[in-house]
C-alpha positions in Angstrom: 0.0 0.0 0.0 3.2 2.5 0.2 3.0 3.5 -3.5 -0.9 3.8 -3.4 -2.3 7.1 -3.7 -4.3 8.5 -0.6 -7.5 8.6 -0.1 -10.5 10.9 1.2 -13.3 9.4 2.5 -16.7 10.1 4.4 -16.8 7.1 7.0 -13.4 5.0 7.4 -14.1 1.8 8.9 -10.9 0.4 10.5 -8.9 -3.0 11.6 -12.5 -4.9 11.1 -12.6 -8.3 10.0 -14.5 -8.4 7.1 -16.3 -11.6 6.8 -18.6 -12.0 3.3 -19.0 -15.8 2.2 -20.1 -14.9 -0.7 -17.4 -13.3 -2.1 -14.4 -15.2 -0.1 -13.5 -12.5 2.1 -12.5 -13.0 4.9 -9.4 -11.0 7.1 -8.7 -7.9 8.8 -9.4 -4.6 6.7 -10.6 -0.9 5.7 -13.5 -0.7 4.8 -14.2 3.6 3.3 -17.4 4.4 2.2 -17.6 7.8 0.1 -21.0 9.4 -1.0 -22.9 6.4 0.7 -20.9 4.1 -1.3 -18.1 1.8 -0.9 -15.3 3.1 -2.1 -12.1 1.2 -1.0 -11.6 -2.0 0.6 -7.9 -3.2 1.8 -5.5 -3.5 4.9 -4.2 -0.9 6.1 -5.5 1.6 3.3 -3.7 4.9 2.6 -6.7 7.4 4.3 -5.7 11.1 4.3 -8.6 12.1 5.8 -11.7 11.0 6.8 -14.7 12.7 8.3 -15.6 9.8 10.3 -13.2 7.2 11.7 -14.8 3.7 13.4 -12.5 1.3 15.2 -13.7 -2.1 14.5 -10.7 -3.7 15.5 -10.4 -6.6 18.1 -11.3 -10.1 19.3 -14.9 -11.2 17.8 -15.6 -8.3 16.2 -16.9 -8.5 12.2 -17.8 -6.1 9.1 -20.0 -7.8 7.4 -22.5 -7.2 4.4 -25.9 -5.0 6.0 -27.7 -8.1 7.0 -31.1 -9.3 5.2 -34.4 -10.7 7.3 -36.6 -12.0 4.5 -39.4 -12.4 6.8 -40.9 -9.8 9.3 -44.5 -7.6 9.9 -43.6 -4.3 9.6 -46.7 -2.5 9.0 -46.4 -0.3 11.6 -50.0 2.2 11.9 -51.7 -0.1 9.5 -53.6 -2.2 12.0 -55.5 -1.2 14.5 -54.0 -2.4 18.3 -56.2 -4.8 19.9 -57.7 -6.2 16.3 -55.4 -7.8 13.7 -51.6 -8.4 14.6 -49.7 -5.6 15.0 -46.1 -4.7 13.4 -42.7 -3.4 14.8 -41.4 -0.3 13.6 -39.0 -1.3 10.9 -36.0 0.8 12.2 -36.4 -0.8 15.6 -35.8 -4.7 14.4 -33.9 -3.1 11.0 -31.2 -0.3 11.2 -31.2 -0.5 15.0 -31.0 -4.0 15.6 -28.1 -4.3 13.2 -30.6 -5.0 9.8 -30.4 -3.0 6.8 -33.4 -4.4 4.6 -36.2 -6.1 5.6 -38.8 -8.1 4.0 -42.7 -7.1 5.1 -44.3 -10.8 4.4 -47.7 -9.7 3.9 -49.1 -8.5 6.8 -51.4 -6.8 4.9 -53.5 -7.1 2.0 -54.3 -5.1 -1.6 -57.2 -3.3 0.6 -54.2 -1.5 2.9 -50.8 -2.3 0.8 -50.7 1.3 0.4 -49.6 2.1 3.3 -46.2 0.9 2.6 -45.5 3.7 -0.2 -47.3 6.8 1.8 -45.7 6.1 5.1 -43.9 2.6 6.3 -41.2 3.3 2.9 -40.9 7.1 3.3 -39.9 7.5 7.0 -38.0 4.7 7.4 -34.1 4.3 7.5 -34.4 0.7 7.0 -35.1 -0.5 3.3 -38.6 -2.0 3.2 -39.4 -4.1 0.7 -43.1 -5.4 0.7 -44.9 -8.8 -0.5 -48.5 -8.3 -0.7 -50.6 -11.1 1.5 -52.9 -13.0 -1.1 -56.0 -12.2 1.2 -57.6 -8.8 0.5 -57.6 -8.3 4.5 -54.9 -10.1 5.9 -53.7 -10.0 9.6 -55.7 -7.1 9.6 -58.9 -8.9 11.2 -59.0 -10.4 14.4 -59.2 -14.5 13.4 -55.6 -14.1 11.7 -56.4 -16.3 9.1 -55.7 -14.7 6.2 -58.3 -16.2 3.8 -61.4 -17.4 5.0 -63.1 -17.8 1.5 -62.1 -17.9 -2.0 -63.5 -15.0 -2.3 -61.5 -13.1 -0.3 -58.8 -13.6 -3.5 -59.2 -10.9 -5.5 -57.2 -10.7 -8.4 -58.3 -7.8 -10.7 -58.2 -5.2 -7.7 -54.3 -7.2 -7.3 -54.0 -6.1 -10.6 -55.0 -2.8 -10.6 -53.0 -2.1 -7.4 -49.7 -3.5 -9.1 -51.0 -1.4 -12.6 -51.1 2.0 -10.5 -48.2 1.6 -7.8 -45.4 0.4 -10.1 -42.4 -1.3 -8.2 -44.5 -1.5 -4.5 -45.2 -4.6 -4.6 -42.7 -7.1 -4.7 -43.8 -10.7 -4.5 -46.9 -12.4 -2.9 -47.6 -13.9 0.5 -49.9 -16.9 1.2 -50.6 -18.5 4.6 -51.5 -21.8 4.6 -53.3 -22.2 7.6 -56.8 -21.8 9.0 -60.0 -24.7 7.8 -59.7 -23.3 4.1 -56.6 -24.8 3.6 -58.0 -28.1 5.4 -60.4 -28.1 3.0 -59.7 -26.4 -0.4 -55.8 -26.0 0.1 -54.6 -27.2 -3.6 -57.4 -24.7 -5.0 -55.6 -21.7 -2.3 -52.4 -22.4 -3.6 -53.4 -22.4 -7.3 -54.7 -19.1 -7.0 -52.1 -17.7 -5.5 -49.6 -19.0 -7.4 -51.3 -18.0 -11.1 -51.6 -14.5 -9.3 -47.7 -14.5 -9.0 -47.0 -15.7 -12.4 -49.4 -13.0 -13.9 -47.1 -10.2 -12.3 -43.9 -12.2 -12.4 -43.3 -12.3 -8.8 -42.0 -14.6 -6.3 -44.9 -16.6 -4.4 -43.7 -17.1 -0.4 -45.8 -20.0 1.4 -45.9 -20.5 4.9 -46.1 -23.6 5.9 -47.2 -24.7 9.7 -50.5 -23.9 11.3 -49.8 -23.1 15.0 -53.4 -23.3 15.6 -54.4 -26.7 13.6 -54.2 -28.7 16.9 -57.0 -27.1 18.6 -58.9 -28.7 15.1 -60.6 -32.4 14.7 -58.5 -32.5 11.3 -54.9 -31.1 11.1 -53.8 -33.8 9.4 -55.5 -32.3 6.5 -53.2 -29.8 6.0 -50.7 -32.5 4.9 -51.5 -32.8 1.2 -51.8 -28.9 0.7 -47.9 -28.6 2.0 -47.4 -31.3 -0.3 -49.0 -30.0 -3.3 -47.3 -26.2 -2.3 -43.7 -27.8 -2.2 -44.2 -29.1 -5.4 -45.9 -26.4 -7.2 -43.3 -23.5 -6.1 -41.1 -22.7 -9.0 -37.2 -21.4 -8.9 -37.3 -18.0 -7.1 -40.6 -18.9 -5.4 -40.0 -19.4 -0.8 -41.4 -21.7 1.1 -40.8 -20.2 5.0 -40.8 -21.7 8.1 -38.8 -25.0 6.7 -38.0 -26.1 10.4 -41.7 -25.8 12.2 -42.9 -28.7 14.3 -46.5 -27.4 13.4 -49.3 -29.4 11.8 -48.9 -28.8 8.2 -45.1 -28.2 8.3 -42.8 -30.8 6.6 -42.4 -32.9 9.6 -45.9 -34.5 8.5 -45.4 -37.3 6.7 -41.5 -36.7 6.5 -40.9 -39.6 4.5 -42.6 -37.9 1.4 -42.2 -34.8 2.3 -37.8 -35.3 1.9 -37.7 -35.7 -2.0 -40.3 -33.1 -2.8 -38.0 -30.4 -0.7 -34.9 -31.9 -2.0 -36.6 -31.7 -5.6 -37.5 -28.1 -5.2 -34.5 -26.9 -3.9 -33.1 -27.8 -7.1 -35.6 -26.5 -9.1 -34.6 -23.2 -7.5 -37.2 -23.2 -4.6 -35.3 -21.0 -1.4 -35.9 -22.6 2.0 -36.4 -19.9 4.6 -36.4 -20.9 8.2 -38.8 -17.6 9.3 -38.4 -18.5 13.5 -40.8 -16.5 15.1 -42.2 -17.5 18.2 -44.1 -20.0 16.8 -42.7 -22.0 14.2 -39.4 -23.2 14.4 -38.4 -26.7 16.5 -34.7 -27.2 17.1 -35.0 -30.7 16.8 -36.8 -30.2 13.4 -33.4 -27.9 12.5 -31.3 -30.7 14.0 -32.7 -33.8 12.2 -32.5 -31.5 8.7 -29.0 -30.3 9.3 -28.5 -34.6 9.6 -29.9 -35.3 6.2 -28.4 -32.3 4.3 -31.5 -29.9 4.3 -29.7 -26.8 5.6 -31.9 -23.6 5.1 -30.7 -21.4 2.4 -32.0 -18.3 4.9 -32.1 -17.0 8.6 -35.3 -14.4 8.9 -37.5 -13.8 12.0 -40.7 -13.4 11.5 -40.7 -11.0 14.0 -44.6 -9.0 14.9 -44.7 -6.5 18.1 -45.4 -9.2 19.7 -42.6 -10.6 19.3 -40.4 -8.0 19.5 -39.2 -8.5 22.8 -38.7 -12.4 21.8 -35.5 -12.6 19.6 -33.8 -10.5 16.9 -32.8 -11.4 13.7 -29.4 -11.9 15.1 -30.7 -14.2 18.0 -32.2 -16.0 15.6 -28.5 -16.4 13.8 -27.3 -17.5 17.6 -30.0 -20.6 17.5 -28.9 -21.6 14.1 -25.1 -21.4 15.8 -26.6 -23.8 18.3 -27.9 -26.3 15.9 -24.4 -26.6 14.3 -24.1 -24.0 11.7 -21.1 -22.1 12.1 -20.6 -18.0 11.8 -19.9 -18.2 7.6 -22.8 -20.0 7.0 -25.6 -18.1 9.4 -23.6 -14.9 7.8 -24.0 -16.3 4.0 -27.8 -17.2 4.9 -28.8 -13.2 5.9 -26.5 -11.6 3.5 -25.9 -13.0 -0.3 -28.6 -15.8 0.1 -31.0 -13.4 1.4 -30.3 -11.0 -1.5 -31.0 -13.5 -4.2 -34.2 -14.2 -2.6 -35.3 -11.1 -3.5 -33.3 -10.5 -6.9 -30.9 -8.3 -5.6 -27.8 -9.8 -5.3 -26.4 -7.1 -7.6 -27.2 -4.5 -4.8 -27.1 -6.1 -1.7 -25.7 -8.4 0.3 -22.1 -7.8 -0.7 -18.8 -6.2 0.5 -17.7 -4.3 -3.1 -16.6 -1.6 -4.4 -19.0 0.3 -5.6 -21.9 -0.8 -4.2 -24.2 1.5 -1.4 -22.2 1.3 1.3 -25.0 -1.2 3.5 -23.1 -2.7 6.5 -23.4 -4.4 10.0 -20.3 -4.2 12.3 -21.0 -7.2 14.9 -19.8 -8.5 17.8 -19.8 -12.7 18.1 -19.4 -13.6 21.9 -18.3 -16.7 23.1 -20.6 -18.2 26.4 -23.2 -20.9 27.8 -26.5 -19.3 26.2 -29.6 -21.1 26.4 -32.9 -21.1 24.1 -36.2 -21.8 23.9 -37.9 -23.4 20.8 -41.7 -23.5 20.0 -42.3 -26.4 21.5 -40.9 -25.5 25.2 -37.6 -27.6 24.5 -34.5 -25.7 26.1 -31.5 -26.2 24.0 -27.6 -24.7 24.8 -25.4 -22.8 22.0 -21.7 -21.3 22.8 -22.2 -18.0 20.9 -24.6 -15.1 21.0 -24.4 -12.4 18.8 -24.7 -8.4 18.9 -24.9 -5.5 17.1 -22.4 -3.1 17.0 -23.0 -0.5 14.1 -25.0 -0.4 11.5 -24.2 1.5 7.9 -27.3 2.2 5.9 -26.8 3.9 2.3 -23.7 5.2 4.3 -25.0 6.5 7.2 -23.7 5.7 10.6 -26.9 4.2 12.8 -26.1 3.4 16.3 -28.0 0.2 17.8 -30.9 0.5 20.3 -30.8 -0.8 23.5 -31.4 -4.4 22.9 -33.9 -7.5 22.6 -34.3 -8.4 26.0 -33.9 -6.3 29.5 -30.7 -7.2 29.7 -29.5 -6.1 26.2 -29.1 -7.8 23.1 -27.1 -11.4 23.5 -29.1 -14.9 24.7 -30.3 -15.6 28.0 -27.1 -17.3 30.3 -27.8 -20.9 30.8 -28.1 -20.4 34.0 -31.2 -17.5 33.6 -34.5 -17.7 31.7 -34.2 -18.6 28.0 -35.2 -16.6 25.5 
């Protein structure tokens, strides 16, 4: 670097170790973003003056590529409190949790999508990229099931809301839970699939219907997963791959394995989507065993929620099943980016790209967690925010997930 010609920068990230799987990097660097870009990358890099110097330097601490969680509700002021299921305020689980770009996975429907362009989108820090819910209403009722009738598909006013708000919406959402499905699932599916195509978006399916139990016939929802898994086309997501729930991919595992193996290499992403309902670490163990890794790490998080995990607990958990920091990185940043067609924007550490970044601590400990089903499990790392870079600007983190801040629960306290 002695013969290279200084540089002037806006923000000069220092002595980091840049970790980005899916470019190879990984080693202590410079990071200097200029004009909300990235704008050198190198050890030791010949800065003559920068307007903003961060010290990322020491034990644990990464640069990586702005983290990615494909799956949250975000539709903060578009449901009423106390009636459908409220959202988080996307700069609270995005830019100050560590979270550059978040997905909004149809909490609402085309009667309220709206609100995304006039005020979710506008005053938030975070980038907020909506799917529209395939059910005109959504989680915006109180039953949460998100269509109750066939009816409540409506496709012309879909198409007149994609025909008037060019580039809002970004793929469609379907639930599959709630007696429809039980009872009409393939025809569900169908529709919202030919919906998708018509537009030429992704189609996300949830699988796993927390509520099926409390039903005479849960094991109805089996054949709809089925025909869902292998009906999703490349680019299409099925989330919540690792839920113990009625209707996830646990029923009837033995035919369930080659149609997910199948679609993943038809192009299909698995998305793990934790929430607090929906993932089982035994599930994540026993598809870790046969080879079925998720190709993504997202929350799922609601206000309800909030206070449950973050996107980078969830990380932690996926640590604890046997993942390793690479590959929980890999799954929020350039998997997470191709999910949504933007790998050539986000998700990287490059030169030239807007300069979206997460400077993170990994901690070493005895952390315990607590899946869906009650079952307490142990991992050796938590992880925390430390800054957050969004289009170049410096965002500190917020307080934290839990009283206590932002890593795991000890062993020895309550898990989280």
């Amino acid at each position: 670097m002695d013969d290279a010609p200084a540089i002037r920068c806006d923000l000069l990230i220092e002595g980091g170790r840049v970790l980005d799987p899916g470019q190879g990097l990984d080693g202590v660097m410079d990071v200097a973003v200029t004009a909300g870009r990235i704008s050198a990358i190198g050890a030791d890099l010949p800065v003559a003056e920068a307007r903003r110097v961060i010290d990322a330097s020491g034990p644990g601490r990464y640069v990586v590529p702005g983290l990615i969680d494909l799956h949250t509700h975000v539709a903060h002021g578009a449901i009423t409190p106390g009636v459908g299921m409220e959202g988080c305020d996307p700069d609270v689980i995005g830019v100050g949790s560590g979270v550059t770009t978040l997905v909004d996975a149809g909490s609402v429907g085309v009667a309220s999508i709206g609100v995304f362009s006039a005020y979710i989108q506008p005053n938030a820090r975070t980038r907020v990229i909506p799917f529209l819910n395939i059910g005109s209403y959504a989680h915006t009722m109180p039953t949460m099931v998100d269509v109750g009738s066939m009816d409540e598909i409506d496709p012309v006013a879909i198409a007149r809301c994609v025909a008037a708000n060019p580039g809002l919406v970004q793929g469609i959402k379907l639930r599959l839970v709630g007696p429809l499905i039980a009872e009409k699932g393939k025809d569900v599916v169908a529709a919202a699939k030919a919906v998708a195509r018509e537009h030429g978006m992704p189609l996300m399916v949830h699988i796993g219907d927390l509520s099926a139990r409390r039903r005479p016939d849960p094991h109805l929802l089996e054949p709809a997963t089925r025909f869902a898994v292998e009906q999703l086309d490349a680019g299409d997501i099925l989330t919540h791959l690792c839920t113990p729930n009625h209707g996830g991919v646990t029923d009837a595992a033995d035919r369930m394995m080659p149609a997910l193996l199948a679609a993943r290499e038809r192009g299909v992403v698995l998305d793990s989507a934790l929430g607090r309902g929906n993932f089982g670490y035994r599930v994540a163990r026993e598809q870790r065993a046969l080879g079925l890794a998720p190709d993504t790490i997202s929350s799922d998080l609601t206000l309800a929620g909030q206070s449950f995990h973050s996107l980078l607990e969830c990380m932690a958990k996926f640590m604890a099943v046997g993942y390793d920091l690479p590959d929980v990185i890999r799954m929020t940043t350039v998997n997470a980016a191709r999910a949504i067609g933007a790998a050539a924007e986000l998700g990287a550490v490059a030169i030239g790209r807007e300069a979206d970044l997460t400077v993170i601590d990994l901690v070493e400990g005895d952390f315990a967690f607590t899946d869906t089903t009650q079952e307490v499990f142990h991992g050796g790392f938590g992880l925390r925010p430390v800054h957050t870079v969004r289009a170049g600007a410096l965002v500190p983190p917020g307080w934290g997930t839990h009283p206590w801040g932002w890593l795991p629960a000890p062993r020895s306290g309550a898990a989280s």
